[in-house]
N, C-alpha and C positions, 0 to 999 in steps of 0.2 A: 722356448723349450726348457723345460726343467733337468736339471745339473745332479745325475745322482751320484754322491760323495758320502759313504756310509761310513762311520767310525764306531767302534765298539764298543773304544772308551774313554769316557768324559776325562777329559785329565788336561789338566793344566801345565804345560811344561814351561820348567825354569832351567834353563841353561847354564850349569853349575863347573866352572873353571876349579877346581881344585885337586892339585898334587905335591905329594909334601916334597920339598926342596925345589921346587919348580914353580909353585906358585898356590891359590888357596884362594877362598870365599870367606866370607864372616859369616857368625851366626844369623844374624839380622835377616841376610838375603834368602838362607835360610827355614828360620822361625815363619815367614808367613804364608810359606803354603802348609806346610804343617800345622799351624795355629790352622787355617780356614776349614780343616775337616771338623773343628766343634761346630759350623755352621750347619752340619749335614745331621751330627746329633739328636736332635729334635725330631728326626724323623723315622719313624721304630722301623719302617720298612727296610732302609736303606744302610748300606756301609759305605764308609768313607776310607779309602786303604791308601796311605801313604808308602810311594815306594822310590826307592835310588836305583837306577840300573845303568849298564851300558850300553851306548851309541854301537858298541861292539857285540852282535851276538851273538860272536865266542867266548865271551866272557864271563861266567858266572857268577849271576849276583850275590853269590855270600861269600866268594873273593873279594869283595871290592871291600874295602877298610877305611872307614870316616873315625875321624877324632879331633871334637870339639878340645881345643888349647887352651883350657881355663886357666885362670889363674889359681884357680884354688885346685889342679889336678888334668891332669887328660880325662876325659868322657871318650870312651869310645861308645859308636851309635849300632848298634845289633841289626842285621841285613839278613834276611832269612833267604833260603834258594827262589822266592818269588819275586824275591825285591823288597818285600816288605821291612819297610824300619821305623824303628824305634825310636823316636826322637825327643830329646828332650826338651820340654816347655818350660822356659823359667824367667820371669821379670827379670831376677836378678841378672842371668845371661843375656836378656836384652839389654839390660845397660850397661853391663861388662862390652859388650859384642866381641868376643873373641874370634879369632880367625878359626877356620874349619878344613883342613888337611884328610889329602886323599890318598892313598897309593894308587890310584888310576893319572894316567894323562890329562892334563890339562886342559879342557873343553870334552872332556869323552864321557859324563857323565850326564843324567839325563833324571829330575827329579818331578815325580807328578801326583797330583791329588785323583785316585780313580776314586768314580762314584758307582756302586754296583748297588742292587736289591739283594736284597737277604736271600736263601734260597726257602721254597716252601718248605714249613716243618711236618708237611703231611702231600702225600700223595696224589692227593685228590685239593682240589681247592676253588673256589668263583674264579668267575674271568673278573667279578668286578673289584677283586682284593689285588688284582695285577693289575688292572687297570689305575687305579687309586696310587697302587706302586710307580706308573708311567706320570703321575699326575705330580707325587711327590716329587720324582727325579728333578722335573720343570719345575718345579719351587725351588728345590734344594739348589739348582745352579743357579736360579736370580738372586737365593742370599747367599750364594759366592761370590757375588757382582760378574761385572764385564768381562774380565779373562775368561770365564769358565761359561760363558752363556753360548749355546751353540743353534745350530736347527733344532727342529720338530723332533718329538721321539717315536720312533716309525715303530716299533715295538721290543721286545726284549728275546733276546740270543740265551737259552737255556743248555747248559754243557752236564756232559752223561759223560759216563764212562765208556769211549769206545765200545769193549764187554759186551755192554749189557744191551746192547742195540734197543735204544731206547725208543719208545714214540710216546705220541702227545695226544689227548682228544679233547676235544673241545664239544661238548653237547648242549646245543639249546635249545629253546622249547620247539623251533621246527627244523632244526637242522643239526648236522654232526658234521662234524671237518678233523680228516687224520693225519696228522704229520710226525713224520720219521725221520732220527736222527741221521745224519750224512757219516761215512767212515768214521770223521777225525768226534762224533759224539754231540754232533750239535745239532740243535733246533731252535729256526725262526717263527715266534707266537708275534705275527705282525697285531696292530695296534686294530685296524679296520680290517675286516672279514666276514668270512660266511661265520657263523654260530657265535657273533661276536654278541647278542642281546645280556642285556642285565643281569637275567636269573641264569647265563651258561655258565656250565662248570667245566675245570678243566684238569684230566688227569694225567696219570703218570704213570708209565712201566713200569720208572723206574724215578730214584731221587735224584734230583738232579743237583749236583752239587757247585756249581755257579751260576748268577743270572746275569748278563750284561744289559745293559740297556743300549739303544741303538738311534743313533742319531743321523738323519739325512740333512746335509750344509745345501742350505738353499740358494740359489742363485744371486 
């Protein structure tokens, strides 16, 4: 019987012990999940978003306070309210490897490489430029290697603005399939379906301003 285990998002977690007086990480352990988003580069569909957050979600992540201990100065690393940070890439900190100091707790940090598609820059768009987008993702994690490799990509999760009670159509040469977003603004464009053929196109209410991709772990 097939196992279904659906994750949103592709991400790699590194289990990141650092708190300043208490204890701390190095660059090194650091530097390479954030070095692995130049893998996803090459691929124009896709974004690679590296983010820091907390195991705690009372916590808000542009609370949370990283500073690389250089020798040459503290680096503090920019953490936006999404997680998202800014990290710095440098030889030279690789061979320095300086320690990396948190004001969170010890073990409460939680750092990952998400892999999302870009969102459509037009309203209207083929199923087969999202498809090819489904096709990238599976590339872009075999050149992350082994960590980031997961199941099948069962299709991609499109996020609306609550608001705008979004829906979705899908028309091809012998069929239409409608789907509408749920309360919290979202919709599932599974991979296999009705009006799933080559030439269907697929539109939009409204712009949807994230796409995940959606991965089912296989037994």
């Amino acid at each position: 019987m097939r196992r279904t285990g659906l994750t949103l998002l592709l991400a790699y977690l590194l289990q990141v012990g650092a708190v300043a007086a208490q204890g701390s990480t190095d660059y090194a352990a650091l530097h390479g999940v954030f070095k692995a988003s130049s893998a996803v580069t090459g691929f124009e569909r896709l974004l690679a978003i590296p983010k820091i957050q907390s195991k705690n979600p009372d916590v808000p992540a542009d609370s949370i306070a990283i500073v690389i201990k250089a020798r040459g100065g503290d680096i503090a690393v920019p953490i936006d309210r999404q997680g998202r940070a800014t990290f710095p890439l440098s030889d030279a900190l690789i061979a320095e490897n300086p320690r990396v100091v948190s004001n969170q707790p010890a073990g409460s940090l939680r750092v990952s490489l998400v892999v999302e598609v870009k969102p459509p820059a037009h309203v209207r768009v083929s199923f087969a430029e999202l498809a090819q987008a489904m096709v990238d993702v599976e590339a872009a994690m075999r050149a992350l290697g082994n960590d980031y490799q997961g199941g099948a990509i069962e299709g991609l999760e499109f996020r609306f603005d609550p608001a705008a009670r979004a829906q979705m159509s899908i028309s091809g040469s012998e069929r239409e399939d409608l789907l509408v977003a749920d309360p919290n603004g979202r919709v599932f464009l599974r991979r296999d379906g009705p009006a799933r053929s080559k030439d269907a196109m697929v539109a939009f209410s409204a712009p949807p301003h994230q796409v995940l991709p959606r991965v089912s772990n296989q037994p």
